[in-house]
C-alpha positions as CSV (number, residue, x, y, z in Angstrom):
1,X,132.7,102.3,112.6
2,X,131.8,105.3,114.1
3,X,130.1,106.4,110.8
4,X,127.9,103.4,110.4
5,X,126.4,103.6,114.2
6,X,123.7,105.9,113.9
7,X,122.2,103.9,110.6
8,X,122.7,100.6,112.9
9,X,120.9,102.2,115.6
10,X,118.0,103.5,112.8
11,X,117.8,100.0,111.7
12,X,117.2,98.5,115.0
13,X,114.6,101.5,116.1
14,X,112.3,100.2,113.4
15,X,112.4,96.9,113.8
16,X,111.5,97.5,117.2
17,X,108.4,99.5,115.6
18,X,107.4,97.0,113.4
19,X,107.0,94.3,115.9
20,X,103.6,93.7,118.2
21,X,103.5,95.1,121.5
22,X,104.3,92.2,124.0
23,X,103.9,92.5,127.3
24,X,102.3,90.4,130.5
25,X,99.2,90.3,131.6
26,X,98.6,90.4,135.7
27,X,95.8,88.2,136.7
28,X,93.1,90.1,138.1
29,X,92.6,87.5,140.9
30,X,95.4,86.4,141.8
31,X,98.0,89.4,140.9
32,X,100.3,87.1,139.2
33,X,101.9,87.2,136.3
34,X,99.9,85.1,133.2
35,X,101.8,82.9,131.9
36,X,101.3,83.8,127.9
37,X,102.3,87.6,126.8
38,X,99.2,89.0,125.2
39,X,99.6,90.7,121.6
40,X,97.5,94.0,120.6
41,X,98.7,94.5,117.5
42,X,98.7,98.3,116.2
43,X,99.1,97.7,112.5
44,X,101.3,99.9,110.4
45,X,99.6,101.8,107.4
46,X,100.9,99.6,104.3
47,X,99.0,96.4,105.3
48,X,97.8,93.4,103.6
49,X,94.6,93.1,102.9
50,X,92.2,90.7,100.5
51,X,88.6,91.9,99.3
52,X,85.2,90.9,101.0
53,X,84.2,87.8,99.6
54,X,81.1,88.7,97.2
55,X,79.0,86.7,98.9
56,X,79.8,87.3,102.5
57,X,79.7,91.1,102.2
58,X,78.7,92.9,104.4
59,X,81.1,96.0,104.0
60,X,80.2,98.6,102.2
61,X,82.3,98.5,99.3
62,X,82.0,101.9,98.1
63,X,83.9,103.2,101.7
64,X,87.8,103.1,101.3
65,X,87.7,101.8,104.1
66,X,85.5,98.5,104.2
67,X,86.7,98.0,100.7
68,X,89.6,96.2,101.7
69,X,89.8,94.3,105.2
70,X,92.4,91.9,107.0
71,X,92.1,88.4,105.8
72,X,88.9,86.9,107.0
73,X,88.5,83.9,109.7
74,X,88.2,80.8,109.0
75,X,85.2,80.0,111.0
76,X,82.0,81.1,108.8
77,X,78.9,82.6,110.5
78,X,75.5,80.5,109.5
79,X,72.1,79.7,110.3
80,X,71.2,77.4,113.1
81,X,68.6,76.0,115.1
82,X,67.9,77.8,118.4
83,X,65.9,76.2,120.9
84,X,67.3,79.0,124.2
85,X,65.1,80.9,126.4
86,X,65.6,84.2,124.8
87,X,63.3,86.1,122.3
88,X,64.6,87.6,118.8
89,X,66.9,90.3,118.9
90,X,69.0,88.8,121.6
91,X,72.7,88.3,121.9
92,X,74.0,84.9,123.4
93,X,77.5,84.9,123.7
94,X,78.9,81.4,124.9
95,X,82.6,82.1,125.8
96,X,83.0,78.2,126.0
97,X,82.3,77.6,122.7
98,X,83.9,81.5,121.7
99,X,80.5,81.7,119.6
100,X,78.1,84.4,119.6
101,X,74.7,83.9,118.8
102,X,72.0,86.4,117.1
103,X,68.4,85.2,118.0
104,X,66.5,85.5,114.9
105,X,63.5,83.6,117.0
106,X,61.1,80.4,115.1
107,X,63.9,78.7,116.7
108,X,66.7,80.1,114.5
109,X,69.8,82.3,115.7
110,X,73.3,83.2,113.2
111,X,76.2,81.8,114.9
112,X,79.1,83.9,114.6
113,X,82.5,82.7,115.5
114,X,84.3,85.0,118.2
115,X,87.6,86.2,120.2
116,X,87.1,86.0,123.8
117,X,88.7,87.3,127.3
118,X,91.5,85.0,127.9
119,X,92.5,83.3,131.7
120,X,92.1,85.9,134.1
121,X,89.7,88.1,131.9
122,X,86.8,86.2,131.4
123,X,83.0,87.8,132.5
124,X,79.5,87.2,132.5
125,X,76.8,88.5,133.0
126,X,73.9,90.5,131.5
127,X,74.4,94.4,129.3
128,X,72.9,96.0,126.9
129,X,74.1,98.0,124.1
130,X,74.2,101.7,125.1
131,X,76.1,102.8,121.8
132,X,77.3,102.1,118.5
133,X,80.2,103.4,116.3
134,X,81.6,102.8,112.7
135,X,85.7,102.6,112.9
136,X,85.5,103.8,116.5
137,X,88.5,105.3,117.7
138,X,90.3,103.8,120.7
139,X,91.3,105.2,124.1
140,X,92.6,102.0,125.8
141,X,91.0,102.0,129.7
142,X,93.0,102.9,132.2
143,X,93.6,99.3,133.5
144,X,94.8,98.5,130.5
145,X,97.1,101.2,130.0
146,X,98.5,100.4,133.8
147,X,99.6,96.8,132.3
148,X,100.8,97.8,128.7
149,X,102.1,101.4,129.4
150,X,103.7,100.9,125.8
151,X,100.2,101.1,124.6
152,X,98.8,104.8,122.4
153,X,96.7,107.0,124.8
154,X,94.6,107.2,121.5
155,X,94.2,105.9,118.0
156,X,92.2,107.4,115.1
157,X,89.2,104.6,113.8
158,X,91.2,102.9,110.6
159,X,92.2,99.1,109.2
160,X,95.0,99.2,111.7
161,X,92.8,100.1,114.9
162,X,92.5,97.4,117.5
163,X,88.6,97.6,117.9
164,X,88.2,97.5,113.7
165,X,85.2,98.1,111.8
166,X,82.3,98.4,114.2
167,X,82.3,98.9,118.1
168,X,79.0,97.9,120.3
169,X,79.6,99.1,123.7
170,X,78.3,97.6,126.7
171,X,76.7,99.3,129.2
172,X,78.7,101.5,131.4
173,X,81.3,98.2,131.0
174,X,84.9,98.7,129.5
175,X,83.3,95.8,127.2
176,X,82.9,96.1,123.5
177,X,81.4,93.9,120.8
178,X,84.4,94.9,118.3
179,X,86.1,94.2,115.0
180,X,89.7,92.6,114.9
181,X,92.6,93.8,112.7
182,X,93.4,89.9,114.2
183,X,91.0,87.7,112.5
184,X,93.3,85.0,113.4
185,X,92.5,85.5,116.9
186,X,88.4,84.7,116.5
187,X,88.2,81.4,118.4
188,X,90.7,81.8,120.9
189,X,91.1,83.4,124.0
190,X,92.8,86.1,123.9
191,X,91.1,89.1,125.1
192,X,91.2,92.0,128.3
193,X,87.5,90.7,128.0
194,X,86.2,92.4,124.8
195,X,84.3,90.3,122.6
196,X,86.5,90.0,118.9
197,X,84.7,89.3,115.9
198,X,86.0,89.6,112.3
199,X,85.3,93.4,110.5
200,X,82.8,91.7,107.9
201,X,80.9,89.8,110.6
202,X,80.7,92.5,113.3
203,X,79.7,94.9,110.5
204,X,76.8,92.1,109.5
205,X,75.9,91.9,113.1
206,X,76.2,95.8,113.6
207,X,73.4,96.2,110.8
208,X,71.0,93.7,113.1
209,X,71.6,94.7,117.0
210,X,69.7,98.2,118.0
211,X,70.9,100.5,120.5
212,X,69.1,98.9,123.5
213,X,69.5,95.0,122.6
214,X,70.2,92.9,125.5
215,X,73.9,90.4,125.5
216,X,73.7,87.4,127.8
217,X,77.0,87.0,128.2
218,X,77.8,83.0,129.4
219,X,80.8,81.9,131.0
């Protein structure tokens, strides 16, 4: 018995390794436990991933990287009518609906669908992108990292990074317009307050918004 113990103990080490982080939230407000554990899933290396629909791509296929993604959402970005007070090259973000909205302006934005802050973590307000990044690294903020001490202090920019494809930072905020290495996450709440899109349709909107463009964010 003896013998087998340290291979039992090897076995049940990666497991543990495998598995998403889990851990409770403490609402901001009220400094009580939330009630759901919130998942930030640091994939491992050999993941499963699907090619950028033709079509829909906005990847660069040529980049190792953005050749091959996490399965896409199910909630397709398109062209709508757009009848808001703000001018082109706006960002709407409606965390009701968990849509974000590019203003194209002659009364037309791109709806994308979107991961929002979950209860507790929700924001609005108004920011403006101060900096952009390709398969940004991550350095988890320091609140976070005081609720999920199990968290990396920092993560190289890959598939199985957090913030994905594209990061838009927001102001002097701990906010980012980011990828997902979730995409079954975008149209939920689920968030520290980071808005989640899908790799292919944070890399479409990454191509559009400038350094300097302005985000309504709505609660």
């Amino acid at each position: 018995m003896r013998r087998f113990l340290p291979a039992l103990v090897g076995l049940i080490g990666a497991a543990a390794c495998a598995a998403p982080a889990l851990a409770y939230e403490i609402d901001p407000l009220t400094r009580q436990p939330l009630n759901d554990a919130l998942t930030v899933r640091v994939r491992p290396q050999a993941v499963e991933t699907v090619a950028v629909p033709v079509a829909n791509a906005s990847l660069n296929p040529a980049d190792p990287l953005d050749a091959a993604v996490p399965q896409m959402s199910a909630i397709p970005r398109e062209t709508v009518a757009y009848n808001g007070p703000y001018g082109a090259g706006t960002i709407v973000v409606s965390t009701a609906e968990r849509r974000l909205y590019y203003v194209l302006g002659g009364g037309q934005a791109l709806r994308y669908g979107v991961g929002v802050g979950r209860p507790g973590f929700t924001w609005g307000g108004v920011q403006t992108i101060t900096m952009k990044r390709e398969w940004p690294d991550w350095r988890p903020p320091s609140t976070m990292l005081r609720r999920r001490p199990d968290l990396p202090r920092y993560m190289k920019g890959g598939i199985e990074n957090p913030l994905g494809a594209r990061a838009m930072y927001l102001g002097g905020s701990i906010y980012r317009i980011h990828g997902s290495n979730e995409p079954e996450t975008i149209g939920t709440a689920v968030s520290s307050g980071c808005i989640r899109m899908t790799n292919d349709d944070v890399t479409d909107l990454y191509t559009r918004a400038k350094v300097g463009t302005k985000v309504i964010v709505q609660r």
